[in-house]
C-alpha positions in Angstrom: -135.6 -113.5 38.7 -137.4 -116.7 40.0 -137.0 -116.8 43.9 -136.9 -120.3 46.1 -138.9 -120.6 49.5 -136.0 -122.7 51.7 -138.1 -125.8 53.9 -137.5 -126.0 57.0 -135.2 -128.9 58.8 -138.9 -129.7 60.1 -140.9 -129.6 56.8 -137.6 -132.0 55.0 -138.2 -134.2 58.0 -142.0 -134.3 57.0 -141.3 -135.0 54.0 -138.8 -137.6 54.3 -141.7 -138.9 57.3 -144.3 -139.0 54.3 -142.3 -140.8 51.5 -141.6 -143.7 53.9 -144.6 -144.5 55.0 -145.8 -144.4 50.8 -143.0 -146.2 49.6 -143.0 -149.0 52.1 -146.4 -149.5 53.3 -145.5 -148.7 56.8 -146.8 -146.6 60.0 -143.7 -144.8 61.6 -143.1 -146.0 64.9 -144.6 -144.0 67.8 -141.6 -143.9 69.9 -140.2 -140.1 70.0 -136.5 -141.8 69.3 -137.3 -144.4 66.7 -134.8 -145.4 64.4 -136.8 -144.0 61.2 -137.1 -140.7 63.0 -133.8 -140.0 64.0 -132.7 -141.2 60.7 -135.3 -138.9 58.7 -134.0 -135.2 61.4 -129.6 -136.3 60.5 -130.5 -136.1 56.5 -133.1 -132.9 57.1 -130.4 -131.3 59.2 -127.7 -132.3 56.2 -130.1 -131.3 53.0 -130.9 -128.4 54.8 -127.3 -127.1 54.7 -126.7 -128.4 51.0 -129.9 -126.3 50.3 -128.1 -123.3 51.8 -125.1 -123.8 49.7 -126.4 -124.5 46.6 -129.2 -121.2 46.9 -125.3 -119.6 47.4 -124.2 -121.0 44.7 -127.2 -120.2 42.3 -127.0 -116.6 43.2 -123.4 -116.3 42.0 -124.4 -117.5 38.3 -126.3 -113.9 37.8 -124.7 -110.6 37.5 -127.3 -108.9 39.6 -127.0 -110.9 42.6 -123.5 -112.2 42.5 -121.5 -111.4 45.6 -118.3 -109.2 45.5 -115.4 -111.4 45.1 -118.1 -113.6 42.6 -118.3 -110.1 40.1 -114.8 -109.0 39.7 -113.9 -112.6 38.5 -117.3 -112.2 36.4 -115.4 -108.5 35.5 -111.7 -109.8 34.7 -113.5 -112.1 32.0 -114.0 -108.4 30.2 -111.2 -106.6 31.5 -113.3 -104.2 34.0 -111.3 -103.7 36.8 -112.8 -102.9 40.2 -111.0 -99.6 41.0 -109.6 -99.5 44.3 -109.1 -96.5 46.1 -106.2 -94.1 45.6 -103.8 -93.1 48.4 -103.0 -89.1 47.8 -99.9 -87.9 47.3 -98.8 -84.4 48.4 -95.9 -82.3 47.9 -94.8 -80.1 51.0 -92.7 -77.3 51.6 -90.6 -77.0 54.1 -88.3 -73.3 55.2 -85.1 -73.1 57.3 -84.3 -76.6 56.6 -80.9 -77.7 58.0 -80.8 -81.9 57.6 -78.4 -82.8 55.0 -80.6 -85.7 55.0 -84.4 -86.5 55.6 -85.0 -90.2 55.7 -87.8 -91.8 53.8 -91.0 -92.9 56.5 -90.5 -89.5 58.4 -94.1 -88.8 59.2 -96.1 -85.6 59.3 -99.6 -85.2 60.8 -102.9 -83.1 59.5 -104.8 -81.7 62.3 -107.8 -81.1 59.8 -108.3 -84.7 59.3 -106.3 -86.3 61.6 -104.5 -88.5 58.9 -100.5 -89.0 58.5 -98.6 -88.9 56.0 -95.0 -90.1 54.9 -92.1 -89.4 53.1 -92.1 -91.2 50.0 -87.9 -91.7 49.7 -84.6 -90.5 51.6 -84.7 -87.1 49.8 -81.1 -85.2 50.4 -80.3 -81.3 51.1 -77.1 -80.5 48.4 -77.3 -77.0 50.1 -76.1 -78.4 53.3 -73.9 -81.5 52.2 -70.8 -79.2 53.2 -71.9 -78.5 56.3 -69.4 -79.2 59.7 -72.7 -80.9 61.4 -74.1 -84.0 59.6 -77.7 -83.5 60.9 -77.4 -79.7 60.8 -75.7 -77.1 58.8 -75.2 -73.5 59.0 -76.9 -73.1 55.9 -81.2 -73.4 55.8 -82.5 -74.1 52.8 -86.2 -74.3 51.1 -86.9 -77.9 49.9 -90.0 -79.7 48.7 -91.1 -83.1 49.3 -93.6 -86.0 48.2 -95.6 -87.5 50.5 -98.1 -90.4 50.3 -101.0 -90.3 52.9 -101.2 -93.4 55.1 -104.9 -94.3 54.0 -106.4 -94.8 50.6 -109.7 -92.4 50.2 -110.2 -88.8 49.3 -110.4 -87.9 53.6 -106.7 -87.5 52.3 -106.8 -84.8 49.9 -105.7 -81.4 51.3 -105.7 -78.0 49.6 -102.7 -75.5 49.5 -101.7 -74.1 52.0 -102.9 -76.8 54.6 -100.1 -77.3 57.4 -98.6 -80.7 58.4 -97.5 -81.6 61.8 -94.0 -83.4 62.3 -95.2 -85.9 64.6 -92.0 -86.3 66.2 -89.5 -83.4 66.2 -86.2 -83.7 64.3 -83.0 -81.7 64.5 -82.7 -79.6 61.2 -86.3 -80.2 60.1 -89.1 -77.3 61.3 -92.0 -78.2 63.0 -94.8 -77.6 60.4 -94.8 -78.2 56.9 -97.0 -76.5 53.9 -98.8 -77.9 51.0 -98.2 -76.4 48.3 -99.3 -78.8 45.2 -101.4 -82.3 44.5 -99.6 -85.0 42.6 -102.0 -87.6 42.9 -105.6 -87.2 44.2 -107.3 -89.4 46.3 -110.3 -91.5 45.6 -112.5 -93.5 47.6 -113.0 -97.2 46.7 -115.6 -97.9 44.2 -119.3 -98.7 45.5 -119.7 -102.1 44.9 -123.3 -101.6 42.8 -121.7 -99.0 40.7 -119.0 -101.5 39.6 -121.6 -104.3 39.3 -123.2 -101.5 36.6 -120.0 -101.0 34.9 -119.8 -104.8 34.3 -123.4 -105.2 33.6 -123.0 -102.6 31.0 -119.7 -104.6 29.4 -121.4 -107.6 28.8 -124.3 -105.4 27.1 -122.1 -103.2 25.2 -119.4 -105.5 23.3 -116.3 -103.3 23.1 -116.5 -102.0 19.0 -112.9 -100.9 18.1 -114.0 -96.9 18.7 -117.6 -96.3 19.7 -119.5 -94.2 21.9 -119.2 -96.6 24.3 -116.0 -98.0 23.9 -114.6 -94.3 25.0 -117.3 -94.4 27.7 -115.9 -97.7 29.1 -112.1 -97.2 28.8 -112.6 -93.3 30.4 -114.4 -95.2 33.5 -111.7 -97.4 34.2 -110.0 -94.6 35.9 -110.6 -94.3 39.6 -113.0 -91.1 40.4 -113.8 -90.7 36.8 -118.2 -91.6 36.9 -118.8 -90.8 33.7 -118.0 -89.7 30.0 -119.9 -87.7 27.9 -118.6 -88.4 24.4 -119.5 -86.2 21.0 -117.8 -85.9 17.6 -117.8 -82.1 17.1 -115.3 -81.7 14.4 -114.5 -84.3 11.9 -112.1 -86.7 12.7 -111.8 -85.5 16.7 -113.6 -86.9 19.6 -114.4 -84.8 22.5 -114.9 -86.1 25.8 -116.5 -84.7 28.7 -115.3 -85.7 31.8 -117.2 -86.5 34.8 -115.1 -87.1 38.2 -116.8 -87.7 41.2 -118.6 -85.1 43.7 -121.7 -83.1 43.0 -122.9 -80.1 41.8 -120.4 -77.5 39.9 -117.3 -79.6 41.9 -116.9 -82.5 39.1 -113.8 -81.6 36.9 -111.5 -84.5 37.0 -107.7 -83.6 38.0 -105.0 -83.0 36.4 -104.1 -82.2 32.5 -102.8 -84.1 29.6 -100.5 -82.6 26.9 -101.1 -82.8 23.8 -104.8 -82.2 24.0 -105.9 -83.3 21.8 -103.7 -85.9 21.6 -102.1 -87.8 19.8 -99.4 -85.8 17.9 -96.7 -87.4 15.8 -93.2 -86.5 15.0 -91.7 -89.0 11.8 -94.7 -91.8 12.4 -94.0 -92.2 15.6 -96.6 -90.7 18.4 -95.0 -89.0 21.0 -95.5 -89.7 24.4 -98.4 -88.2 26.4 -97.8 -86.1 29.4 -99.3 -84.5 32.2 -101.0 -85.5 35.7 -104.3 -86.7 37.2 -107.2 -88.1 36.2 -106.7 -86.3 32.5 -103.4 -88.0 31.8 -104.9 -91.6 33.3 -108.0 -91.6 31.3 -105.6 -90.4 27.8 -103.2 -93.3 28.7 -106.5 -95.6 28.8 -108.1 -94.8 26.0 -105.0 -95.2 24.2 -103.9 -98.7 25.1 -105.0 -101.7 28.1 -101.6 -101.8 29.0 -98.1 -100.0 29.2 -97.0 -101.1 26.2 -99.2 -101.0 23.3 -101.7 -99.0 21.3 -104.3 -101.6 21.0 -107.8 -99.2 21.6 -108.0 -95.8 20.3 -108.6 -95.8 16.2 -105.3 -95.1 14.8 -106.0 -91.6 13.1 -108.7 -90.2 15.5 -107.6 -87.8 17.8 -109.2 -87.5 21.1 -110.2 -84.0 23.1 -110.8 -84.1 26.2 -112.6 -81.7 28.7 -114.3 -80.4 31.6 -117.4 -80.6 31.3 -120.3 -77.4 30.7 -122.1 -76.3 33.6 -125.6 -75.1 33.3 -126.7 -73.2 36.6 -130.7 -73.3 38.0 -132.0 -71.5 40.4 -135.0 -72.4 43.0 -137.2 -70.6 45.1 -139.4 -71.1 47.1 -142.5 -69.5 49.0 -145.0 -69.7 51.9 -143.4 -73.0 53.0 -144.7 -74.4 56.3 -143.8 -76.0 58.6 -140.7 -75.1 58.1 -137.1 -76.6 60.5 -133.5 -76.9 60.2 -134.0 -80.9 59.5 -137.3 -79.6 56.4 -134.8 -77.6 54.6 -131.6 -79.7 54.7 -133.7 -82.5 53.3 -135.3 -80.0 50.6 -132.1 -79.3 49.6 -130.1 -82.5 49.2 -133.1 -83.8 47.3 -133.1 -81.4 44.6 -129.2 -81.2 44.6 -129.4 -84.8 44.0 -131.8 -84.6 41.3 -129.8 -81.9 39.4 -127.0 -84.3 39.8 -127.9 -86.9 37.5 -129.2 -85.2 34.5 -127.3 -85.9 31.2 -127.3 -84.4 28.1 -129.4 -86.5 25.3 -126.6 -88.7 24.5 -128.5 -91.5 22.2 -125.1 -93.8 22.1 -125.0 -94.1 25.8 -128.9 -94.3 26.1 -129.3 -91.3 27.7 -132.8 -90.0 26.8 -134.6 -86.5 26.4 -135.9 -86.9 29.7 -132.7 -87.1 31.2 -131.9 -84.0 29.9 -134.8 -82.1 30.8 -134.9 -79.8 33.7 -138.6 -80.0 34.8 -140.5 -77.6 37.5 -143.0 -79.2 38.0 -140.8 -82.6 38.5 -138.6 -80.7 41.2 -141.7 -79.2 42.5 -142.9 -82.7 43.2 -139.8 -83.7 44.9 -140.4 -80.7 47.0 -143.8 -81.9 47.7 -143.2 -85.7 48.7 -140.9 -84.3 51.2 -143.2 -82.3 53.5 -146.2 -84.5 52.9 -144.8 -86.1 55.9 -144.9 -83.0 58.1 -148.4 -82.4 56.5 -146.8 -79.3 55.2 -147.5 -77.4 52.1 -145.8 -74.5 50.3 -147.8 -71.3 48.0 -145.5 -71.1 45.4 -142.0 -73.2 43.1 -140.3 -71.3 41.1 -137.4 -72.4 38.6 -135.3 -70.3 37.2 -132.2 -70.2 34.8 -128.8 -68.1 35.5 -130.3 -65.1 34.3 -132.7 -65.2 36.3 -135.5 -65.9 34.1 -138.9 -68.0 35.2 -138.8 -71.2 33.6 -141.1 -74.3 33.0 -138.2 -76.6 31.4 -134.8 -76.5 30.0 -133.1 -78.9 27.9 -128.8 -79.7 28.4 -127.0 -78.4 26.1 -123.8 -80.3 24.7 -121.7 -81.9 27.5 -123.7 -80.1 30.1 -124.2 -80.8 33.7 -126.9 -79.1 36.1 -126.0 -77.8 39.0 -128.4 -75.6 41.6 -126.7 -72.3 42.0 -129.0 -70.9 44.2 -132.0 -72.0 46.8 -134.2 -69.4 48.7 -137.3 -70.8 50.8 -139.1 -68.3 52.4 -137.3 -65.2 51.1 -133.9 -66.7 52.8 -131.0 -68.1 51.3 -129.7 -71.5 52.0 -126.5 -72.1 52.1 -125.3 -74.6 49.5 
């Protein structure tokens, strides 16, 4: 794109100088504070602002260089949404509970990531309703509750088992509470440049009532889902390969969707999909744009969709020096991050051969660029495949991620 070199206030004021003096004949007064002078710095010092603006302005009719409130109008002109982050939603256990009543806003704390979380809505205990005491009965009961974390971002998410605080202590209510599921998991906001790509990609790819791309687009509307792998395997059936933030072998999106494939029908009429997570959001948006109608997904094609296929690699490494703590951790988030993107050969979504080949000599390379600044050098690369075969290259197979399974430098394991 053609750039512009801003002028200085001095260099408008030259110039302002220079077409006076050609258009009128004239020498400019030598006085520092002459009328012509101090006339020629007020209209540098206002051009050079309207210069400022319009070089804003300018930027904001491209795509590429747009600023961030300037793209998601540019992406609401073809319905890609910026995807916000998610707050998570937990449900908790909690034993010996005596409240006949636990008020909604009634706040537990995580000591793992020192987030809080709140009850979703006044939630009453039937086992205790009779009791003599209106905060606390005789009776103690197991109940489970929803709570939303306080924060949007996946720093929210907790496994099972994980224990929340009561931040302040409450007659009838124990101290600590348990996780025992995820309703809703939580997702960081979108990077700006990777939505800038998704509505790059919309204005290159028209929507086409079904394609490749169509299910590409309307299964990356949904918050942490990165990327779709889509193949028709059987006649009639799409199958989709999910692929949900995070790296290595730890990108299945959540949830599940029932039917699968979906949809089924019952007298003409499709039933209604069900399910959680990430799998029942991206059915629901391949389906329709909205709540209420069917207006994407082909009428009679069904739609499968999956985790995807993992293909494991293996990498070791020999006679590496110098070798450090700082050496290895950068060896190994380098070729974790290579692994990463590779993509099947998916000709729809212009992913090529290349992206799909697993290259030794490629990784090797990575390996090499990294200690050419320690003036290091290494004997031996080897890359092998989860049987633990040598190999030279390997090709992803359908709906196939890579993933390293394994490092060893210098006869040590790393941990991954």
């Amino acid at each position: 794109m053609t750039t512009f070199t801003k002028p200085t206030i001095k260099e408008i004021y030259n110039t302002i100088i220079s077409d006076y003096t050609t258009r009128t004949g004239q020498e400019v007064p030598i006085l520092k504070r002459a009328l012509i002078k101090c006339f020629a710095y007020a209209i540098a010092g206002v051009v050079y602002f309207i210069w400022n603006f319009a070089e804003w302005q300018y930027l904001q009719i491209f795509l590429e260089t747009c600023e961030f409130e300037a793209l998601k109008r540019w992406g609401n002109l073809v319905d890609i949404t910026y995807k916000s982050g998610v707050k998570s939603i937990l449900s908790i256990t909690l034993l010996n509970v005596s409240k006949t009543e636990i008020s909604a806003g009634t706040i537990w704390k995580s000591l793992d990531n020192g987030l809080i979380y709140k009850l979703i809505s006044t939630v009453s205990n039937n086992n205790n309703r009779n009791s003599n005491n209106s905060n606390s009965g005789t009776n103690k009961s197991t109940i489970v509750l929803n709570v939303e974390c306080s924060t949007s971002g996946s720093s929210g998410n907790l496994s099972n088992e994980s224990i929340l605080n009561i931040t302040n202590p409450i007659a009838g209510l124990p101290e600590i509470a348990t996780v025992s599921e995820t309703i809703t998991t939580g997702t960081d906001d979108e990077e700006v440049e990777t939505y800038r790509t998704r509505v790059i990609n919309r204005y290159k790819r028209k929507p086409q009532g079904g394609s490749a791309v169509d299910y590409y687009d309307w299964s990356t509307e949904v918050s942490g889902i990165v990327d779709c792998l889509p193949y028709v395997l059987e006649s009639g059936k799409v199958s989709l390969y999910l692929v949900s933030s995070g790296s290595g072998s730890n990108r299945n999106p959540t949830g599940s969707v029932s039917s699968n494939p979906f949809p089924t029908w019952t007298d003409g009429q499709m039933e209604d999909l069900t399910g959680s997570g990430q799998f029942l959001s991206v059915a629901k948006a391949i389906n329709s744009s909205d709540e209420t109608s069917n207006d994407r997904r082909p009428l009679g094609t069904k739609v499968e969709l999956l985790n995807p296929n993992y293909t494991a690699y293996k990498i070791e490494i020999l006679g590496l020096s110098p070798i450090s703590d700082s050496i290895t951790e950068s060896i190994k988030e380098a070729l974790i991050d290579e692994l990463d993107v590779k993509r099947p050969n998916i000709k729809a979504l212009s992913y090529t051969v290349n992206d799909a080949t697993i290259n030794s000599n490629q990784l090797s390379s990575i390996v090499q660029n990294i200690i050419d600044s320690s003036d290091g050098s290494f004997t031996s690369f080897s890359l092998k495949n989860s049987s633990n075969e040598v190999i030279l290259t390997d090709v992803l197979g359908v709906g196939c991620l890579a993933y390293l399974s394994e490092l060893k430098i210098n006869g040590s394991t790393i941990d991954l």
